[in-house]
C-alpha atoms as one frame of an Amber mdcrd trajectory, in Angstrom:
protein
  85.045 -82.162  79.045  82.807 -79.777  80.537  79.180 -79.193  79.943  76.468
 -76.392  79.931  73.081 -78.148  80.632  69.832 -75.634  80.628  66.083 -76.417
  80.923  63.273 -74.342  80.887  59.776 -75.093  81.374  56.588 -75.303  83.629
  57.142 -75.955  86.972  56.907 -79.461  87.963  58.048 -81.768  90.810  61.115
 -83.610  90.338  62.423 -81.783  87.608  66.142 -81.805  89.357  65.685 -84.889
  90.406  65.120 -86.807  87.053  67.435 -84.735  85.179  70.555 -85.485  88.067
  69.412 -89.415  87.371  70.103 -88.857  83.575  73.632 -87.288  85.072  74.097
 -90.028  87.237  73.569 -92.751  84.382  75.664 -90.974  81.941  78.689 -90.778
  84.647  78.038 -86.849  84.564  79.010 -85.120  87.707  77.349 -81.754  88.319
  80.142 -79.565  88.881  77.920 -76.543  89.735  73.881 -75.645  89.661  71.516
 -73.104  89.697  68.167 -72.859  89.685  64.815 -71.249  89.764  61.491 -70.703
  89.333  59.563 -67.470  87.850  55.600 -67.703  88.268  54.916 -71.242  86.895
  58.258 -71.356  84.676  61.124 -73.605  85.776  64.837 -72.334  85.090  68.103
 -74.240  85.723  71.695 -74.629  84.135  73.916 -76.792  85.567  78.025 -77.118
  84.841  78.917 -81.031  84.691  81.448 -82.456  83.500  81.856 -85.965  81.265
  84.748 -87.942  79.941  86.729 -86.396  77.073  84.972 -88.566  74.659  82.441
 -87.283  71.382  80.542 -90.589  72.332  79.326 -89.850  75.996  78.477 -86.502
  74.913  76.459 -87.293  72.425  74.574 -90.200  74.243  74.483 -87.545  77.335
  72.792 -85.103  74.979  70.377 -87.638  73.232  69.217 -89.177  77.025  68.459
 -85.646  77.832  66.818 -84.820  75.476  65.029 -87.647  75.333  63.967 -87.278
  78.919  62.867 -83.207  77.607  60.705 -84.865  75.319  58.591 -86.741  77.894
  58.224 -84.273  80.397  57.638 -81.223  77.665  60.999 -79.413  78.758  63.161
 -77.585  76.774  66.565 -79.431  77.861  69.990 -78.698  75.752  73.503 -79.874
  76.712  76.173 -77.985  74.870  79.898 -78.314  75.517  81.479 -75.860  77.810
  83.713 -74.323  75.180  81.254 -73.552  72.298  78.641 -71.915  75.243  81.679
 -69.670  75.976  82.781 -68.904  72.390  78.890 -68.235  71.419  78.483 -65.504
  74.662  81.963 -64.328  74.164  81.550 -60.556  73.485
């Protein structure tokens, strides 16, 4: 299944870098990224993609969040299909 993954936040060094670790633990592979950074304000969404399987998802989404938590970022992981059906116009 495929994955939306956004943070936001201030600017910090190695934001990317700790949330591709969470990725890498949760057998996530980024499929695509972008980010960027406006003043002080940090701004990424990333495409991954996990097994087909409620489970990972749901431990994906509770590592990262967890990992928002510490480092006062707002990280969300929603699954590919409900982003779409949510911006669908």
């Amino acid at each position: 299944m495929k994955t939306i993954v956004s943070v936001i936040g201030k600017d910090a060094v190695g934001i990317i870098s700790e949330v591709s670790a969470v990725c890498a633990e949760c057998n996530a592979n980024i499929v695509d990224i972008t980010q960027s950074v406006l003043q002080d304000m940090f701004v990424m969404v990333m495409l991954t993609e996990l097994k087909d399987d409620e489970g990972a998802l749901a431990s994906f989404s509770e590592k990262m969040k967890r990992l928002g938590t510490e480092k006062a970022l707002d990280i969300r992981v929603m699954r590919e299909d409900v982003f779409n059906s949510m911006h669908r116009i």
